[in-house]
N, CA and C atoms as an extended XYZ file, in Angstrom:
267
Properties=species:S:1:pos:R:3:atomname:S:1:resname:S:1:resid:I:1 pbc="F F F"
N        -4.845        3.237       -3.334 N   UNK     1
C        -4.312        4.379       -2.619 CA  UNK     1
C        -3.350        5.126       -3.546 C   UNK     1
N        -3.598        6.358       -3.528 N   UNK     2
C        -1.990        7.531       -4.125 CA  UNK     2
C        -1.225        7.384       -3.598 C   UNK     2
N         0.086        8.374       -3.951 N   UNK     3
C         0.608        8.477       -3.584 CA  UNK     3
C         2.022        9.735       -4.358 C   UNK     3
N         2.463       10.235       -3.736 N   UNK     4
C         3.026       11.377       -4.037 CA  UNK     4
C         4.289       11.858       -3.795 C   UNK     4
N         5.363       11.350       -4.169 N   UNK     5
C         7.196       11.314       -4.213 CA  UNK     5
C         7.525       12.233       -4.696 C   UNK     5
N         8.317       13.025       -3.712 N   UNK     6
C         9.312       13.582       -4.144 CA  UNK     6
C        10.076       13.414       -4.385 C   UNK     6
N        10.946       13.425       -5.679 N   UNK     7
C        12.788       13.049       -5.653 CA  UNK     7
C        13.475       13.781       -6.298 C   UNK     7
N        15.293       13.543       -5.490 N   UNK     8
C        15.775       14.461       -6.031 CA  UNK     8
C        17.105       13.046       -6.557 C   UNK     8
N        17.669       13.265       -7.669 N   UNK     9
C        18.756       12.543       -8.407 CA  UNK     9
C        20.067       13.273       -8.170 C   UNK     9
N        20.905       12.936       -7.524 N   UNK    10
C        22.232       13.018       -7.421 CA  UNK    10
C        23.333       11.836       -8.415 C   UNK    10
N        23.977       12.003       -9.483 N   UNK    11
C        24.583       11.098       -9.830 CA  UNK    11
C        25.980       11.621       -9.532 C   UNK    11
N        26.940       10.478       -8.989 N   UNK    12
C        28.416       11.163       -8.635 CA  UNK    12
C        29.193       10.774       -9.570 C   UNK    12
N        28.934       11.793      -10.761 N   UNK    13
C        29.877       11.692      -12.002 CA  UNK    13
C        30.303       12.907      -12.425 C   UNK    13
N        30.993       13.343      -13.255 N   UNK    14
C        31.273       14.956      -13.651 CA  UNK    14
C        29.972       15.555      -14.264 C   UNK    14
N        29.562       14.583      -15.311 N   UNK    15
C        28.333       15.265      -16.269 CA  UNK    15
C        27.353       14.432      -15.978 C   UNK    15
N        26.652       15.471      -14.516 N   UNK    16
C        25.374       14.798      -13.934 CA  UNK    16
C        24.137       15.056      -15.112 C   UNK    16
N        23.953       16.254      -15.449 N   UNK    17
C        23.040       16.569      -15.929 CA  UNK    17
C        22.042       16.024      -17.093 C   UNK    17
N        23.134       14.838      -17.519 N   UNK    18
C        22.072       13.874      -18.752 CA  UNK    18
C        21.773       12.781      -17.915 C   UNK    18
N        22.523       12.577      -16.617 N   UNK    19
C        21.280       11.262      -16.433 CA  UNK    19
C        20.014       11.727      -15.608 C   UNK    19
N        20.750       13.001      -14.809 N   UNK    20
C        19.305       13.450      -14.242 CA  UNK    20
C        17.791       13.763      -15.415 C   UNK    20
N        18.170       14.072      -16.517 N   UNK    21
C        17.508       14.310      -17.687 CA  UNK    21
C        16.806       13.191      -18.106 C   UNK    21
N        17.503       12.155      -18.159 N   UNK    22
C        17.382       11.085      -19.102 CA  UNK    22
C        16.149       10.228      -17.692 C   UNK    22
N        16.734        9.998      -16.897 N   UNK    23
C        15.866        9.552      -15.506 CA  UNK    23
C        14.141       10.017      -15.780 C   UNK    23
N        14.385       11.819      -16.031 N   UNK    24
C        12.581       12.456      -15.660 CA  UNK    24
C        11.802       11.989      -17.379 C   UNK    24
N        12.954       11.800      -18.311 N   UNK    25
C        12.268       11.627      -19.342 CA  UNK    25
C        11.141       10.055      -19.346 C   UNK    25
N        12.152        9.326      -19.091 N   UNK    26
C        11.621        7.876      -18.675 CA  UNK    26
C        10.450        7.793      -17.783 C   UNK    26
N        10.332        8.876      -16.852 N   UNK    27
C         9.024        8.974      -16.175 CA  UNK    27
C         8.200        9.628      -16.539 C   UNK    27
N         8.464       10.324      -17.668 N   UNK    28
C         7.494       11.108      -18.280 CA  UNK    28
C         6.346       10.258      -19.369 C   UNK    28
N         7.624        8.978      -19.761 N   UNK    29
C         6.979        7.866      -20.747 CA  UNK    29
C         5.927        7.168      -20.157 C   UNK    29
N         5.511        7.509      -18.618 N   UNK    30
C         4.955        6.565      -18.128 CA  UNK    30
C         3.306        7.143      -18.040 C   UNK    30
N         1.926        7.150      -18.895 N   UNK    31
C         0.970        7.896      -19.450 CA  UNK    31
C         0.098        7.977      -17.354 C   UNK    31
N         0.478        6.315      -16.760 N   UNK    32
C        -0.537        6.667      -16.077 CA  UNK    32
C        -0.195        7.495      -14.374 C   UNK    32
N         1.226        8.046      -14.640 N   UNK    33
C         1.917        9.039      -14.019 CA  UNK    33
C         1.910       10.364      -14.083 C   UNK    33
N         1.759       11.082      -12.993 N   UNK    34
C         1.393       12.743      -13.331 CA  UNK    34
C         3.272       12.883      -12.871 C   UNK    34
N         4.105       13.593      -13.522 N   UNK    35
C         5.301       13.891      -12.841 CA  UNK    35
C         5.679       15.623      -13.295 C   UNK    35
N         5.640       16.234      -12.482 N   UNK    36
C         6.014       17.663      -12.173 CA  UNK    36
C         7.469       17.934      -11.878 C   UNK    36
N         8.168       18.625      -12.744 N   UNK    37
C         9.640       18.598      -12.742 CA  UNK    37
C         9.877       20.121      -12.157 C   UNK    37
N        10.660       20.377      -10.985 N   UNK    38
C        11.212       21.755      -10.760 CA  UNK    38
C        12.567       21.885      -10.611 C   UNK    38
N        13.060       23.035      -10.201 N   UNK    39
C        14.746       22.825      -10.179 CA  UNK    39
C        15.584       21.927       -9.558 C   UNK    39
N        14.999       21.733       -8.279 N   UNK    40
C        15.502       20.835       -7.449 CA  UNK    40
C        15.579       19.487       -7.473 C   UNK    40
N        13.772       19.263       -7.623 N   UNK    41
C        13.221       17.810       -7.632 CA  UNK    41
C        12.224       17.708       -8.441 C   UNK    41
N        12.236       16.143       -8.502 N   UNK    42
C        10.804       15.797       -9.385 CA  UNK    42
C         9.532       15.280       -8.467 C   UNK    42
N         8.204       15.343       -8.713 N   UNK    43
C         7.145       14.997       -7.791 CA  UNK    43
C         6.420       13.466       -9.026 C   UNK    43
N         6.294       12.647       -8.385 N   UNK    44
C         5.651       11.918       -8.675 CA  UNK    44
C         4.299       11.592       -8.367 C   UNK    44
N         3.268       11.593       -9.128 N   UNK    45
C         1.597       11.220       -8.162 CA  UNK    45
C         1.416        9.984       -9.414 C   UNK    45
N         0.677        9.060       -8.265 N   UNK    46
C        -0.159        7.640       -9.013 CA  UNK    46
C        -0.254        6.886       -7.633 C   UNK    46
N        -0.848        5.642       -8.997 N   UNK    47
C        -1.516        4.660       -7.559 CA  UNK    47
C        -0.432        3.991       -7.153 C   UNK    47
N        -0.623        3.952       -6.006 N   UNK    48
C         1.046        3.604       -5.030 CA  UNK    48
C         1.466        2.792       -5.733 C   UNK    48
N         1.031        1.360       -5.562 N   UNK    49
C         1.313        0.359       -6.153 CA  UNK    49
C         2.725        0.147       -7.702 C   UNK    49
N         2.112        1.125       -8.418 N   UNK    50
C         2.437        1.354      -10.168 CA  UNK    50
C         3.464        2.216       -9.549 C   UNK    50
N         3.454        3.247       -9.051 N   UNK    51
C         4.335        4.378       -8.646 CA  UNK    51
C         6.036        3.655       -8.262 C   UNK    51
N         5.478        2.799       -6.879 N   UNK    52
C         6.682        1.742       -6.221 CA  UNK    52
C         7.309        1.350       -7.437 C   UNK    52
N         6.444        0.460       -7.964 N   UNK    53
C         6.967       -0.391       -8.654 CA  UNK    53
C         8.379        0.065      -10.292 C   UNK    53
N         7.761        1.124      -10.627 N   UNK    54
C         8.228        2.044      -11.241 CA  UNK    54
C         9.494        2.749      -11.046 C   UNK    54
N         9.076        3.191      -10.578 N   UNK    55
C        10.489        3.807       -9.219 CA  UNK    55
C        11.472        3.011       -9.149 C   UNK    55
N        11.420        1.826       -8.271 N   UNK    56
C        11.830        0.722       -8.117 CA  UNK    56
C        12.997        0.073       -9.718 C   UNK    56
N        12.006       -0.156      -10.453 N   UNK    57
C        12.821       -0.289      -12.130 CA  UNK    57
C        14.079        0.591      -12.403 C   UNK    57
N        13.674        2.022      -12.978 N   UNK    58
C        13.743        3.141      -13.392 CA  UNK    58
C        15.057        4.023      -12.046 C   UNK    58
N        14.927        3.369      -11.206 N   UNK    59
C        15.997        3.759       -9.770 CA  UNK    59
C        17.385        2.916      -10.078 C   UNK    59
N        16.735        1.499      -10.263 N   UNK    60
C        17.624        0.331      -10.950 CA  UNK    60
C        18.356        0.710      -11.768 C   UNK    60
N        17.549        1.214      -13.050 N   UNK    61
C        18.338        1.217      -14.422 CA  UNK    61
C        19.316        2.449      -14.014 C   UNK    61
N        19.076        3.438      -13.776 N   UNK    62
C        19.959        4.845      -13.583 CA  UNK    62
C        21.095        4.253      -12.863 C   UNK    62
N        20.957        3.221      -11.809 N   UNK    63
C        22.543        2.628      -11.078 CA  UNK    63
C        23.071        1.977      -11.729 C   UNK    63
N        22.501        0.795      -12.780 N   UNK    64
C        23.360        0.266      -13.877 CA  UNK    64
C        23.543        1.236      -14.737 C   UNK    64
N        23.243        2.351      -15.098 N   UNK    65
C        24.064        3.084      -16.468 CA  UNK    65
C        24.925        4.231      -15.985 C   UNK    65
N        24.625        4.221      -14.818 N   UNK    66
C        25.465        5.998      -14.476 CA  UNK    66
C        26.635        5.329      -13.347 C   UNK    66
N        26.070        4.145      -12.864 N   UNK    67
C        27.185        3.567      -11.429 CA  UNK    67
C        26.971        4.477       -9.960 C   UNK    67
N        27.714        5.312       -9.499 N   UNK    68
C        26.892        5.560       -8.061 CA  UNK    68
C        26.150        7.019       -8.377 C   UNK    68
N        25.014        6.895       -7.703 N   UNK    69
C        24.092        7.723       -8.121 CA  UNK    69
C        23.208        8.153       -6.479 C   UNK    69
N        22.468        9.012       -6.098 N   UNK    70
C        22.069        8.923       -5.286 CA  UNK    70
C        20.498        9.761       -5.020 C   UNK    70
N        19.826        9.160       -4.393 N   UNK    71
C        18.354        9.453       -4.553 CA  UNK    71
C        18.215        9.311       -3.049 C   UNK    71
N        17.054       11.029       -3.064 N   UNK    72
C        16.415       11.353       -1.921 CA  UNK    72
C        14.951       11.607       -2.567 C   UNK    72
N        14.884       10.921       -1.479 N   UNK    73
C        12.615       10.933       -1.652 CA  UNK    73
C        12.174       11.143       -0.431 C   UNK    73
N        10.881       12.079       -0.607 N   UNK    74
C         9.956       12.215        0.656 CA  UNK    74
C         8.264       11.154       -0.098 C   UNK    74
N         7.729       10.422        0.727 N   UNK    75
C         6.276        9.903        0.109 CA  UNK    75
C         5.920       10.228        1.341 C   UNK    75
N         4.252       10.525        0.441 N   UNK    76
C         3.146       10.882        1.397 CA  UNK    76
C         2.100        9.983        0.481 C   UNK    76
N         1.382        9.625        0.876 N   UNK    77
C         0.072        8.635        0.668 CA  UNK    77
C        -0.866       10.013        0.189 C   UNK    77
N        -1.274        9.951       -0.453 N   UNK    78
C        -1.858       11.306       -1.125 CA  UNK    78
C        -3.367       11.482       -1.985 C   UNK    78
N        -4.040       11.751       -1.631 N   UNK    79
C        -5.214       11.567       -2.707 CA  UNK    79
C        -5.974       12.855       -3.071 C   UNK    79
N        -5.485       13.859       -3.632 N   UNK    80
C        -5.873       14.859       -4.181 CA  UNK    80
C        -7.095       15.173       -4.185 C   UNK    80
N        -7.920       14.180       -4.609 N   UNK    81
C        -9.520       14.803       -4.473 CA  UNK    81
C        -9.843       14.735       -2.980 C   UNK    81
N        -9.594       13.646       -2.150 N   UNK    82
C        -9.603       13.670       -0.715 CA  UNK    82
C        -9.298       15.081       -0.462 C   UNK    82
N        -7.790       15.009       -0.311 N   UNK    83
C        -7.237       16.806       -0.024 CA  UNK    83
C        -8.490       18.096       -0.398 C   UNK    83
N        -8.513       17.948       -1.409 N   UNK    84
C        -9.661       19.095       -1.687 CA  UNK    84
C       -10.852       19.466       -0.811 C   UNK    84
N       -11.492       18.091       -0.705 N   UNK    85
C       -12.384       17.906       -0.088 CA  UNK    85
C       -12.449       18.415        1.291 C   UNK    85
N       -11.398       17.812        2.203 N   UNK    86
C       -11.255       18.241        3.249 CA  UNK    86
C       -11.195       19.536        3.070 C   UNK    86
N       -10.025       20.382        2.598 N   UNK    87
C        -9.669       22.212        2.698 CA  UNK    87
C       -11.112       22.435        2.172 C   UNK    87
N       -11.867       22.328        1.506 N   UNK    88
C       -13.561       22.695        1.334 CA  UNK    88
C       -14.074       22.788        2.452 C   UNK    88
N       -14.019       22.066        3.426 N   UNK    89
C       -15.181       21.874        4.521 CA  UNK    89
C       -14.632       22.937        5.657 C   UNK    89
C-alpha cells in the first residue's frame, strides 16, 4: 500500500530554518521516496511501510539534535495510479 504525508516541521529554537532544511535534505537521501517540498510543508509518497518507518527515524533524529521540535502530518493511504484511474472513468 502508498501512502502520502504531509508535514510540516516546527522547531522551537531561534534559528529554525537549518533544521527544517537539514530534516527535507535527509529525506531527499532516501532514492525510494518521492518528497515534494513547498513553503509550508513537505509531501511524502512511498510504500507505507518504508515511509513509517523512515519518518519514524528521521522524526527521532531532528528531537535529539534540535531538542523540542514539533511536527504536524496529514496521511492518506494513496496510490496514484489507482487515483488516475478512477478520475479516468
Amino acid at each position: 500500500m502508498q501512502v502520502m504525508v504531509e508535514l510540516s516541521l516546527y522547531p522551537l529554537v531561534n534559528e529554525f530554518i537549518p533544521p527544517i532544511k537539514a530534516f527535507i535534505e535527509r529525506l531527499n537521501n532516501y532514492p525510494r521516496l518521492t518528497v515534494t517540498t513547498c513553503s509550508t510543508s513537505t509531501q511524502v509518497h512511498g510504500d507505507y511501510s518504508e515511509v513509517m518507518q523512515i519518518l519514524g527515524a528521521e522524526m527521532q533524529r531532528t528531537h535529539e539534535e534540535v531538542g523540542q521540535a514539533v511536527f504536524v502530518a496529514k496521511f492518506l493511504n494513496y496510490d496514484a495510479m489507482q487515483s488516475r484511474q478512477v478520475n479516468d472513468d
